[in-house]
Each structure stands twice: as structure tokens, then as C-alpha cells.
LUMPATOR-673297 format. One record per residue (C-alpha): residue in three letters; chain; x, y, z. Coordinates in nm, 4 decimals, padded with zeros to 6 digits, m for minus. Layout:
N
<"ALA","A",<X,Y,Z>>
...
END
This chain:
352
<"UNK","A",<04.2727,05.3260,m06.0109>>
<"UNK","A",<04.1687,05.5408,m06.3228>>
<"UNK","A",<04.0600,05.9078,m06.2823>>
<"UNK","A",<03.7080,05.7919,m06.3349>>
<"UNK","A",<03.7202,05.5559,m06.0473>>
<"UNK","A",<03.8778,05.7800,m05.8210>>
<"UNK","A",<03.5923,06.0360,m05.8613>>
<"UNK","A",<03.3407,05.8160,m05.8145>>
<"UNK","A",<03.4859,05.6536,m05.5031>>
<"UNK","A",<03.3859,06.0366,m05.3259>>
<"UNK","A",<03.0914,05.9777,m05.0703>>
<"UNK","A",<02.7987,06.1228,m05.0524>>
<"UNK","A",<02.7147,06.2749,m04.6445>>
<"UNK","A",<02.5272,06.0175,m04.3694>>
<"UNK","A",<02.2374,06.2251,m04.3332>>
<"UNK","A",<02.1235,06.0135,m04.0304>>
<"UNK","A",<02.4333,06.1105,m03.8565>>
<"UNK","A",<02.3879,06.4908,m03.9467>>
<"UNK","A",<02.0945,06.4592,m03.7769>>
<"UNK","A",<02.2318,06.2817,m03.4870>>
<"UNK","A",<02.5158,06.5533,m03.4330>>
<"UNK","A",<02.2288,06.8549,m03.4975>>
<"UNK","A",<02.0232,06.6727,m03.2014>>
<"UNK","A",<02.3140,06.6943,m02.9863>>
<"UNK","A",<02.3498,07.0663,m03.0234>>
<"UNK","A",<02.0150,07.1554,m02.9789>>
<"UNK","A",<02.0027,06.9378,m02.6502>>
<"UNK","A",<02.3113,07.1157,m02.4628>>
<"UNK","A",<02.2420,07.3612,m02.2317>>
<"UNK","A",<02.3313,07.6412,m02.3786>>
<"UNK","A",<02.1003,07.8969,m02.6455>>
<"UNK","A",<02.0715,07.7616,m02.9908>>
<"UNK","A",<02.3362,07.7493,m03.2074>>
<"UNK","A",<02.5471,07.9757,m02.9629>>
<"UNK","A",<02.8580,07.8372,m03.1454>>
<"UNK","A",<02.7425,07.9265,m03.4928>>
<"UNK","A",<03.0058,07.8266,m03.7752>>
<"UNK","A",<03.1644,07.5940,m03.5315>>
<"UNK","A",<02.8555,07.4117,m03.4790>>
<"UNK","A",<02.8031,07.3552,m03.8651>>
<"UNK","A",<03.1614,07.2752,m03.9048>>
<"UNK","A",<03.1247,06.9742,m03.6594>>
<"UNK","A",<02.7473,06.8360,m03.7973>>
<"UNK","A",<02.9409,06.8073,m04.1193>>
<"UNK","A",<03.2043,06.6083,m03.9752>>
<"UNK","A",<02.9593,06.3892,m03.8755>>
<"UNK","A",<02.8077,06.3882,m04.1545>>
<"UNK","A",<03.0999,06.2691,m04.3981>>
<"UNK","A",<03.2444,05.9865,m04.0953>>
<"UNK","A",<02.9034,05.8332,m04.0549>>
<"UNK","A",<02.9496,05.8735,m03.6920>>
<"UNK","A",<02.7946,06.1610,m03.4155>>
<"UNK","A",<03.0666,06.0545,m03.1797>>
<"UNK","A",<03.2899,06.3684,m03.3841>>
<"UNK","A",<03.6472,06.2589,m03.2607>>
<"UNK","A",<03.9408,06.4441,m03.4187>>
<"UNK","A",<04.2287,06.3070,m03.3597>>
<"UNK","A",<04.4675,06.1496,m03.4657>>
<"UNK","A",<04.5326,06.4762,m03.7615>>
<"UNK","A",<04.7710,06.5697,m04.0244>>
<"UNK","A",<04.8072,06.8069,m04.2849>>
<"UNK","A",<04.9888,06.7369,m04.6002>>
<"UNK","A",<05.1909,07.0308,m04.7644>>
<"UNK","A",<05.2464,06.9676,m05.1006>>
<"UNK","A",<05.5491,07.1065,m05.2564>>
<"UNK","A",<05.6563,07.2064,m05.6332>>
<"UNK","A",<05.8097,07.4597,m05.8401>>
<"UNK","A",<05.6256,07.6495,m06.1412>>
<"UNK","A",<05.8171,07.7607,m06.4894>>
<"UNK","A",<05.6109,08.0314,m06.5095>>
<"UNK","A",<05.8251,08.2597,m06.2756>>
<"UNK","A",<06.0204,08.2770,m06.5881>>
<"UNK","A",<05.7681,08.5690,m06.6484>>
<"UNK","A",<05.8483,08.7508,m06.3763>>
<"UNK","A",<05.5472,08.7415,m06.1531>>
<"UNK","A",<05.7078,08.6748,m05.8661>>
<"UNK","A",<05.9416,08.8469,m05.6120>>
<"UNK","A",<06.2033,08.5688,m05.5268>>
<"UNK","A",<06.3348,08.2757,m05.7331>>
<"UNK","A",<06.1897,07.9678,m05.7264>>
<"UNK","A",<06.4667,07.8135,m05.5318>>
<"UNK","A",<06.3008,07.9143,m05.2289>>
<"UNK","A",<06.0396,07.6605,m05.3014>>
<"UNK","A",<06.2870,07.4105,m05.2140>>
<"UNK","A",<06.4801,07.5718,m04.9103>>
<"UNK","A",<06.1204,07.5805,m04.7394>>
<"UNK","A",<06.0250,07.2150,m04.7746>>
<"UNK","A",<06.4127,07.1553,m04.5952>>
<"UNK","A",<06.2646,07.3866,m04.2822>>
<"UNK","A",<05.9751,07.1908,m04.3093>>
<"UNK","A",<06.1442,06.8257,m04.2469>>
<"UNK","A",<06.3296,07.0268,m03.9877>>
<"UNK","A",<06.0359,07.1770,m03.8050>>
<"UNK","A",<06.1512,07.4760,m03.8658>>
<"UNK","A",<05.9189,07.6028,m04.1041>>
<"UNK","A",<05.5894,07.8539,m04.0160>>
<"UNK","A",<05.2934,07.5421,m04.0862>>
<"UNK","A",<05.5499,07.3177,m03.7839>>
<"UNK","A",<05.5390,07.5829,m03.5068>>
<"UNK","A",<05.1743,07.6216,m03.5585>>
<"UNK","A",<05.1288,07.2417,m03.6188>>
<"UNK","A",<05.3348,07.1430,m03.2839>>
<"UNK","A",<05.0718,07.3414,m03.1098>>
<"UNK","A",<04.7703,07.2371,m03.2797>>
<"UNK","A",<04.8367,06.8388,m03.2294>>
<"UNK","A",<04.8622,06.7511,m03.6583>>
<"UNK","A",<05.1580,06.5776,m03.7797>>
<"UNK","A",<05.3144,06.7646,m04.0722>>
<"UNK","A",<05.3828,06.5839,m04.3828>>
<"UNK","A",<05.5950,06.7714,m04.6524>>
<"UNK","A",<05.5294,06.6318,m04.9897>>
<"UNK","A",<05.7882,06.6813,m05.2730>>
<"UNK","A",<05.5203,06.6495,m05.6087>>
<"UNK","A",<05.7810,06.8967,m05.8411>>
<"UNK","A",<06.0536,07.0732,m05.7039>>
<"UNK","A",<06.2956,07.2176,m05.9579>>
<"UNK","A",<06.6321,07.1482,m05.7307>>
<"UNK","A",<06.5509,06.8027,m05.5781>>
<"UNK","A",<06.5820,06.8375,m05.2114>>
<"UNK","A",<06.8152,06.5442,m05.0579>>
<"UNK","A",<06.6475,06.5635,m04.6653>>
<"UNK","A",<06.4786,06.2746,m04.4653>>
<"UNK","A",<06.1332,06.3355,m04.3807>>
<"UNK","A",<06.0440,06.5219,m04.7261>>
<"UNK","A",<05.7851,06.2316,m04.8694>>
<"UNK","A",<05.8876,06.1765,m05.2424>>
<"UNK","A",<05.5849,06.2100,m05.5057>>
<"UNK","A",<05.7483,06.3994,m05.7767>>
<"UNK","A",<05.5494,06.4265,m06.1199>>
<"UNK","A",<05.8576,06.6372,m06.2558>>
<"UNK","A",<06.0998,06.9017,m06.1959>>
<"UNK","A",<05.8788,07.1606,m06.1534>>
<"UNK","A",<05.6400,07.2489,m06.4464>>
<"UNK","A",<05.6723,07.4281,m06.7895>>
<"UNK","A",<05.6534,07.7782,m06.8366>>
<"UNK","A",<05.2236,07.7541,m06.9611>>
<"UNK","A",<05.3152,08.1066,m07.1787>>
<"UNK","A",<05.5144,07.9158,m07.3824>>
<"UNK","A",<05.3387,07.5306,m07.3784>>
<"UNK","A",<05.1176,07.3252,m07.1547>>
<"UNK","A",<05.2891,07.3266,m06.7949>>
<"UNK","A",<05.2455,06.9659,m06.7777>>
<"UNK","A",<05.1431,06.6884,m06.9946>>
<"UNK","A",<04.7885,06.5460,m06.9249>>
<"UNK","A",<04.9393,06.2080,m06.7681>>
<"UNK","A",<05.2081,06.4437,m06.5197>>
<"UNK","A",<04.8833,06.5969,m06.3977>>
<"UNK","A",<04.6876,06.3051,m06.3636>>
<"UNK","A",<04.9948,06.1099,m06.1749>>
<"UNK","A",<04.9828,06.4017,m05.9703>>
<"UNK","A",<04.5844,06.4210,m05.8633>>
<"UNK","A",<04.6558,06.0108,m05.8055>>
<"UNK","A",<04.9487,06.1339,m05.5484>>
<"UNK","A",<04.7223,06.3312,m05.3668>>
<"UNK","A",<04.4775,06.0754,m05.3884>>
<"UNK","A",<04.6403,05.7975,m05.2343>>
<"UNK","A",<04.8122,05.9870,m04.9570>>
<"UNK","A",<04.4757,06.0856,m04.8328>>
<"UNK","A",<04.3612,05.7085,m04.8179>>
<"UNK","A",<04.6726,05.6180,m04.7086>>
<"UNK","A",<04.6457,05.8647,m04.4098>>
<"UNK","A",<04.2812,05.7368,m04.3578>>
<"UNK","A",<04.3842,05.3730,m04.3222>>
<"UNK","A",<04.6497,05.4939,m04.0472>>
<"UNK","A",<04.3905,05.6220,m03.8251>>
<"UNK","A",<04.3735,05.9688,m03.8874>>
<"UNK","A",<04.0179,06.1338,m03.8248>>
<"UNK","A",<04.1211,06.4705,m04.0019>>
<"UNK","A",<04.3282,06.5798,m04.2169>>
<"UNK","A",<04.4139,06.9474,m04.4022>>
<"UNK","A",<04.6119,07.0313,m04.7166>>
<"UNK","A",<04.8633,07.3299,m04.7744>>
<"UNK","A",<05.1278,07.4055,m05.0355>>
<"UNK","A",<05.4719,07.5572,m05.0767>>
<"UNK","A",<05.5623,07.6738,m05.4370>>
<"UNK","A",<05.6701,08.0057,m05.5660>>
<"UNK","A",<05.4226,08.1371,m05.8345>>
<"UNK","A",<05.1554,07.9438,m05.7563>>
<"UNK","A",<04.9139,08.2088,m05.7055>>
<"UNK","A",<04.9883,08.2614,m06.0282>>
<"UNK","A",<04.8823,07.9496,m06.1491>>
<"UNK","A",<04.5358,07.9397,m05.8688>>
<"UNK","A",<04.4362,08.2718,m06.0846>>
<"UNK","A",<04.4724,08.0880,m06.4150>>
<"UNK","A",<04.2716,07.7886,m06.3099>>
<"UNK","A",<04.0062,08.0166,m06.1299>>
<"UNK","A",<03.9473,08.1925,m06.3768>>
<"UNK","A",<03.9137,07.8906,m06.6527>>
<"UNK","A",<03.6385,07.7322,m06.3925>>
<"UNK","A",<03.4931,08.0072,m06.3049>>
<"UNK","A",<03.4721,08.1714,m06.6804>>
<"UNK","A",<03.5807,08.5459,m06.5267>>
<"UNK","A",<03.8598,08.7409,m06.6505>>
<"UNK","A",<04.1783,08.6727,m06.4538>>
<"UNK","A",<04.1954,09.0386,m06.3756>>
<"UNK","A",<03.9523,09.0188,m06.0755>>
<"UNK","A",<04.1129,08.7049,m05.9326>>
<"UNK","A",<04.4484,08.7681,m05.9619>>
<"UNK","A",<04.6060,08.9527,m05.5875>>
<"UNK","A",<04.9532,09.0223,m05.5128>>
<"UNK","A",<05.0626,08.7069,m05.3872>>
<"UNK","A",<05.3746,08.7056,m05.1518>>
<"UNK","A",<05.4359,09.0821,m05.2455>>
<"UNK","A",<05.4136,09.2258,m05.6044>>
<"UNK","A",<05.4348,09.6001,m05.7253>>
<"UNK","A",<05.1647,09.7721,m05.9099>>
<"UNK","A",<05.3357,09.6918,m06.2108>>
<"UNK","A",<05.4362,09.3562,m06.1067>>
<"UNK","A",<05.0353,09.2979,m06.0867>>
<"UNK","A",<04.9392,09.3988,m06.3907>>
<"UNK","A",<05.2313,09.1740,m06.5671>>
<"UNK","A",<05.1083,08.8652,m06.3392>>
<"UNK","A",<04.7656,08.9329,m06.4952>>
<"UNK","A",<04.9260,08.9563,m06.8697>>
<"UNK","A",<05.1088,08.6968,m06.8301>>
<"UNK","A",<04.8125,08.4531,m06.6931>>
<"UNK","A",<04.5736,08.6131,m07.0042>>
<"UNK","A",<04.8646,08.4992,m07.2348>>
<"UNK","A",<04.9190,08.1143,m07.0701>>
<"UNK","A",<04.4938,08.0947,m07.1455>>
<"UNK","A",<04.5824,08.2332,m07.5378>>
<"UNK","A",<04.8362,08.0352,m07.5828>>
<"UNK","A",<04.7216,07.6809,m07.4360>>
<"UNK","A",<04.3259,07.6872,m07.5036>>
<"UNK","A",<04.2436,07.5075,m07.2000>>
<"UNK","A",<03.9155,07.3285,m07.1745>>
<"UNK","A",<03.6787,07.4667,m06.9204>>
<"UNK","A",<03.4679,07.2002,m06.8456>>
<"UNK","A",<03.7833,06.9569,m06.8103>>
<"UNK","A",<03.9325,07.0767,m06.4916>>
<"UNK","A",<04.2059,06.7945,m06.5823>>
<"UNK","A",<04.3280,07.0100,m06.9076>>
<"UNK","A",<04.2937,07.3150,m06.7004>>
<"UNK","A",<04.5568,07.1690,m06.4594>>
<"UNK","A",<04.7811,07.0410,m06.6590>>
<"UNK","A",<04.7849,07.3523,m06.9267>>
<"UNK","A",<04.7873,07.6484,m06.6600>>
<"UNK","A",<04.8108,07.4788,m06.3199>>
<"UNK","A",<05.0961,07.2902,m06.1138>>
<"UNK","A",<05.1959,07.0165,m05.9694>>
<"UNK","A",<05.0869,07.0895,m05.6193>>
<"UNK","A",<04.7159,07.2020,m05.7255>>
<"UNK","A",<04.6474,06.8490,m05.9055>>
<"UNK","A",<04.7831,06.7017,m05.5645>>
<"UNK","A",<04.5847,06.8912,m05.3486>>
<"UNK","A",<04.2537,06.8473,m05.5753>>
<"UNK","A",<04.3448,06.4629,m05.5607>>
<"UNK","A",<04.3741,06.4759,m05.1928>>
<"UNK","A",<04.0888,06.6571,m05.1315>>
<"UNK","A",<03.9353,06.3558,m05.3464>>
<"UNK","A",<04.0814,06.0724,m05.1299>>
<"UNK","A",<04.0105,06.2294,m04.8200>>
<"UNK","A",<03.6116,06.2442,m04.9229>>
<"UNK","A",<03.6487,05.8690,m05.0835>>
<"UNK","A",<03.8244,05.7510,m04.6946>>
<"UNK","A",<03.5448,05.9451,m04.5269>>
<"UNK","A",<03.7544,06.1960,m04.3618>>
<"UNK","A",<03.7161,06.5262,m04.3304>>
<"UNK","A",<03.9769,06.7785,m04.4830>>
<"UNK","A",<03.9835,07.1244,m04.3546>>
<"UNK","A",<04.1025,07.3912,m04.6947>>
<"UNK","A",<04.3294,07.6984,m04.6916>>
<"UNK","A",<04.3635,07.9223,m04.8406>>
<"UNK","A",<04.3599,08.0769,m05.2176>>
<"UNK","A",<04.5707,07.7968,m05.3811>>
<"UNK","A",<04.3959,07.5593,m05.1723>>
<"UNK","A",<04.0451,07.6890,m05.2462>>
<"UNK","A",<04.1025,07.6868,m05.6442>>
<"UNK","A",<04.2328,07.3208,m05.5912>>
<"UNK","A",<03.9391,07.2929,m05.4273>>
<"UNK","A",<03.7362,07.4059,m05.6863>>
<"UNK","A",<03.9072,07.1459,m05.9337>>
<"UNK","A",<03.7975,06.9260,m05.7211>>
<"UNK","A",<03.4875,06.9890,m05.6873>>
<"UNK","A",<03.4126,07.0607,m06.0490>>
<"UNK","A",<03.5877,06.6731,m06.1057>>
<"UNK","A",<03.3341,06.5242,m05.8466>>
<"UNK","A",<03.0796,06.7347,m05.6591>>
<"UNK","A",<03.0462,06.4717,m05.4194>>
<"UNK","A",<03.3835,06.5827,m05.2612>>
<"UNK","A",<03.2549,06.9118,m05.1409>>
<"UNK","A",<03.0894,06.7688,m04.8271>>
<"UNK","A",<03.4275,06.6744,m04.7251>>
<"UNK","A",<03.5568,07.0211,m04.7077>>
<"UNK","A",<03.5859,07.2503,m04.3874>>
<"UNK","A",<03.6971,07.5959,m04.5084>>
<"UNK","A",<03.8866,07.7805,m04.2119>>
<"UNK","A",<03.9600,08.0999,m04.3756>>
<"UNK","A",<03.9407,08.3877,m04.6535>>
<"UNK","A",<04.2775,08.4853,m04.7450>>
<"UNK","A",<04.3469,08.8222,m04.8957>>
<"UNK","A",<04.4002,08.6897,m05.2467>>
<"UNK","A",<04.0628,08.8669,m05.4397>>
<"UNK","A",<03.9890,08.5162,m05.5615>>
<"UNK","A",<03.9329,08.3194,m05.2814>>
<"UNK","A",<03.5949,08.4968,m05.1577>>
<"UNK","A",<03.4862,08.4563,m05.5362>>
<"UNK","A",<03.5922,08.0268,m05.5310>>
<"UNK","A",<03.4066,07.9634,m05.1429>>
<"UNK","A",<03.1068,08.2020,m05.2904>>
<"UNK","A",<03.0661,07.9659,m05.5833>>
<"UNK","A",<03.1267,07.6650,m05.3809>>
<"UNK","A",<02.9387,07.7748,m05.1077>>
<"UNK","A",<03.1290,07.7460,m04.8629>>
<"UNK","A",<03.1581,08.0511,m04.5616>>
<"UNK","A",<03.5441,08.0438,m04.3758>>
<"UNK","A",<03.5344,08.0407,m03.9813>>
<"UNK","A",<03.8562,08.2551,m03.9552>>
<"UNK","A",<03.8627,08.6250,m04.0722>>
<"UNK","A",<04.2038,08.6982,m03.9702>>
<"UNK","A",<04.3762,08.8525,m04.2719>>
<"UNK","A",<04.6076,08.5585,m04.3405>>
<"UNK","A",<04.7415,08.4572,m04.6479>>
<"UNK","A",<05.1479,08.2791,m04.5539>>
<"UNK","A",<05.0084,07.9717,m04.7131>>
<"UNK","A",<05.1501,07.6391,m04.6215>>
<"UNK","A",<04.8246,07.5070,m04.4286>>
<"UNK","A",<04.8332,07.7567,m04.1623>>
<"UNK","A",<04.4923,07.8747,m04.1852>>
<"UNK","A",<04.3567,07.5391,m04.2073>>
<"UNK","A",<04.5964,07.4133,m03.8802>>
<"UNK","A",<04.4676,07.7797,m03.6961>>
<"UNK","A",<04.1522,07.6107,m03.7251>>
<"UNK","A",<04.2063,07.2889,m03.5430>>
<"UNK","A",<04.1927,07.4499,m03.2006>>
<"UNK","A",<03.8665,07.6214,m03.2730>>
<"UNK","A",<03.7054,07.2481,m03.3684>>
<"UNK","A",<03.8559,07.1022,m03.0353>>
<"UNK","A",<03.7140,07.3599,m02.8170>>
<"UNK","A",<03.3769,07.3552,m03.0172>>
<"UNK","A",<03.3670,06.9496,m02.9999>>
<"UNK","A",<03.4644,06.9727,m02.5829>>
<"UNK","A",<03.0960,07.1656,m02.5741>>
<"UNK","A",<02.9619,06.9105,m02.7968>>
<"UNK","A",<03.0564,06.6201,m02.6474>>
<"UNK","A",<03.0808,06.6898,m02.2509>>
<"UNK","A",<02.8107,06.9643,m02.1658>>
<"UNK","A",<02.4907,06.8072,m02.0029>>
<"UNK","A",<02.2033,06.8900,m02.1838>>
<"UNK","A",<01.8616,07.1078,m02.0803>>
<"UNK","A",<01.7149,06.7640,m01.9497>>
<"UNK","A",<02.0212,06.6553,m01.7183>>
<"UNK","A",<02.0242,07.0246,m01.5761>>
<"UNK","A",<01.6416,07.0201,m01.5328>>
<"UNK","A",<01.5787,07.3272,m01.7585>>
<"UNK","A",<01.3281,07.3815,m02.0064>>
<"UNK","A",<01.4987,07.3672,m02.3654>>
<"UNK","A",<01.5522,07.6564,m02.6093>>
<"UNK","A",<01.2962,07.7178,m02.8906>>
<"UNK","A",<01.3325,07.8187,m03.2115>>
<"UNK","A",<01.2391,08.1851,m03.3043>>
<"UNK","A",<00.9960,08.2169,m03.5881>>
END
């Protein structure tokens, strides 16, 4: 399937269905839009499944795993051979995403897409575009067909998760320096200097800061990424796991599923996405606003507002699995309270 295809294949929402599922709401006995966000969040999942039934299981979230030359630069606190010693926890359940997982009822799927030190585990999924990308201050971190090969990784692990039955899905990420690379390609789409989207990450000094930002104004000088090719953006200043989540997020729209974002590198993955095929978007639940300054910016400009204002930002698909219970409790009210008319009570009206 070319690029082309792929983006086109994104669906557009059942409006009838939308309708359907904001019917529902209004008829439960309970005031108007009592559940607020939650309440959105499920007319949407109508809305991209077609159906006002709103079931949610069976669910999985993908973490996508790869390493990123750039910590060459320094814009990191540990070595990038942590990337792989997490994806081992992960096959192990051992890792943060698996505790919070088990409880939430998602499978967790650890995808290898670029680590630098080949992890040789069962249960790590292998998708690998490379080990690990370039360093973008010196060249392009990828070439234009790694990054491509990547989105399609992303993209057919979403269908391929669709066509096993599962009725949501979420993406996360494990790489060390990728918030590094989510500044770079925010600020490319977004046309901002990287200065006011680039945070600390896992943990950086003052100093380390202002070097991450340096470093990311540099890997824009030097490559000359195109911003109104969010492919060249990815493959110049991006990574592997960011053209696998933007793919993903692309195959999950395409299999009518919904897909439930983030955090930062999954909102500026997000934002590839989108900016690739703005059909996508209604596919996308955000759960939360991490403390990375450029996620608020991304969901502003994609419009999306985050359920969950918790503070988190461990990555992996944590947010996005913290907000799975939140969706079951919501779709309990929406599918098993009577309504005004079984209870024999005169419905809620609008104020206006």
C-alpha cells in the first residue's frame, strides 16, 4: 500500500451514529452532560465505529520502541541503552505501561521499530526500520524510505489489531531522546521556534535545556526539512517510533477504531498524522497534557482538550491506559442507566 493510499484509507466520522450516542446521553436520567469530557469522548467513539452500541473491549496499546543518534549531543541524562533494557521489562511485564495495563484490561504489545542493541526476548514484536537513527545534527536521521517503512509498520499493526477484534486501541513509546526529536518535529509543523516547545524530558539541567534546544535549532540548519511534508520532517529530525506511531494512528482511523494518544511524543506523532491526513483526527481520544511545554501547544492546534490533568509525563502509554477506566465507568452510565422516560421523570432542558 503506498503512502498515498494509506492516507486516504482514514475515515471520515458516522454522523448518524454521533447522533445516536448524543440521544442516549441526553435520555439518561441524570442532568445534561453531567459526565462532561467523558461524554464527548464516548459520542466520538461512536462516531468513528459506526455503531452507538460503544463497546470497548477487547483493547491494546502498542509501545513502539527505538533508539535516537541524537543523544550523541548530549541532551539526555542516561545512554540510550536503556531504550533497550525497558522494552526487555516490557515482554516481562515488568515494565510501568504492564502494571497499569494488567489493571486496565489492554494487552501490551512492545514493538521493536529501531533499537540500537537488538533485544533477543520473546514477546518483543520485530518491526525494525534500523538500528536506531542518525545523529539529524550531522545528516538526515533516516532516509525517506526508513521513515516511510516505518509509518507502514505502524500502519499495519493497527489494521492488523482491528481485524483481531480489538474495539480500542492506544499508542506509547520507549526511546531515549525522543523528546528531543517531538520538539524538532513540533516545531517544523507548527512553524514556532523550538525554544517554547522544548521541556526537560526525563530530567535535564538548566544547561542541559538550553543545549537540547541548540542542538534541535542546529538538526533544522543543518537538514532543511520541509514543513509542509511531515514525511521529510520525520525522517530528517524525527525517529523511528514517531513515524510508527503517526502510521498507527493512521491505521487505527482507516480500521475504524478508536486510538486513545499520550502524551508529548505521542501528541507530535499525532500531529504528523494529522497534518498527513486530517481525516485521522476523529480517531483520536487525547487522555492527558503532559508537562512537556509542547504538548498543550500540539492538542491546542489540533483541537483536541485531554480528560486527565494529573501531571504525568513517564511516557510509555500510561496516560492513554489511565484513561481506559475512566471510558468504562463513563460507558456503564451510558449503556445501563434507564432513562427520564423509564423512571417517569420529566427530562432535562437545555439552558439558553
Amino acid at each position: 500500500m503506498t503512502i498515498t493510499e494509506m492516507t486516504e484509507s482514514c475515515r471520515l466520522p458516522d454522523e448518524q451514529a454521533a447522533r445516536e450516542a448524543e440521544a442516549r446521553w441526553d435520555s439518561i436520567a441524570k442532568p445534561l452532560h453531567s459526565l462532561g469530557l467523558l461524554e464527548d469522548a464516548l459520542v466520538k467513539i461512536c462516531a468513528i465505529t459506526g455503531r452507538a452500541d460503544c463497546c470497548l473491549t477487547p483493547r491494546a496499546v502498542a509501545v513502539f520502541c527505538a533508539d535516537n543518534g541524537v543523544v550523541a549531543q548530549g541532551v539526555t541524562q542516561t545512554g540510550q541503552e536503556v531504550t533497550a533494557i525497558v522494552a526487555e521489562n516490557m515482554t516481562r511485564g515488568e515494565a510501568s505501561i504492564c502494571k497499569m495495563a494488567a489493571l486496565a484490561g489492554a494487552q501490551v504489545l512492545p514493538v521493536d521499530v529501531g533499537i540500537a542493541r537488538k533485544p533477543d526476548c520473546p514477546g518483543l514484536l520485530d518491526r525494525r526500520q534500523g538500528s536506531g537513527t542518525a545523529d539529524f545534527t550531522l545528516g538526515p536521521a533516516m532516509t525517506r524510505d526508513q521513515a516511510e517503512g516505518a509509518l507502514r509498520a505502524g500502519y499495519d499493526l493497527a489494521r492488523e489489531l482491528a481485524g483481531k477484534g480489538c474495539r480500542l486501541l492506544a499508542a506509547g513509546e520507549m526511546g531515549i531522546g525522543n523528546t528531543t526529536t517531538s520538539s524538532a518535529v513540533a516545531a517544523l509543523l507548527l512553524g514556532e521556534d523550538p525554544e517554547a516547545l522544548t521541556g526537560r524530558g526525563a530530567g535535564l539541567s538548566s544547561a542541559g535545556l538550553r543545549r537540547k534546544t541548540e542542538v534541535i535549532r542546529a538538526g533544522i540548519a543543518k537538514n532543511h526539512p520541509d514543513p509542509a511534508d511531515p514525511l521529510d520532517v520525520l525522517a530528517k529530525v524525527g525517529g523511528f517510533d514517531l513515524a510508527a506511531m503517526a502510521g498507527f494512528y493512521l491505521g487505527a482511523s482507516a480500521a475504524g477504531v478508536p486510538v486513545i494518544l499520550d502524551g508529548f511524543i505521542s501528541v507530535a506523532a499525532a500531529l504528523a498524522a494529522v497534518r498527513l491526513a486530517p481525516r485521522c483526527i476523529h480517531a483520536m481520544i487525547p487522555s492527558h497534557c503532559s508537562g512537556e511545554p509542547g504538548t498543550h501547544r500540539i492538542l491546542r492546534e489540533l483541537r483536541l482538550v485531554p480528560v486527565i490533568q494529573a501531571g504525568l509525563c513517564l511516557g510509555e502509554g500510561t496516560g492513554a491506559v489511565a484513561l481506559m477506566p475512566l471510558l468504562d465507568m463513563a460507558a456503564a452510565v451510558y449503556q445501563g442507566m434507564p432513562t427520564f422516560g423509564e423512571i417517569h421523570v420529566k427530562e432535562y432542558q437545555p439552558l439558553v
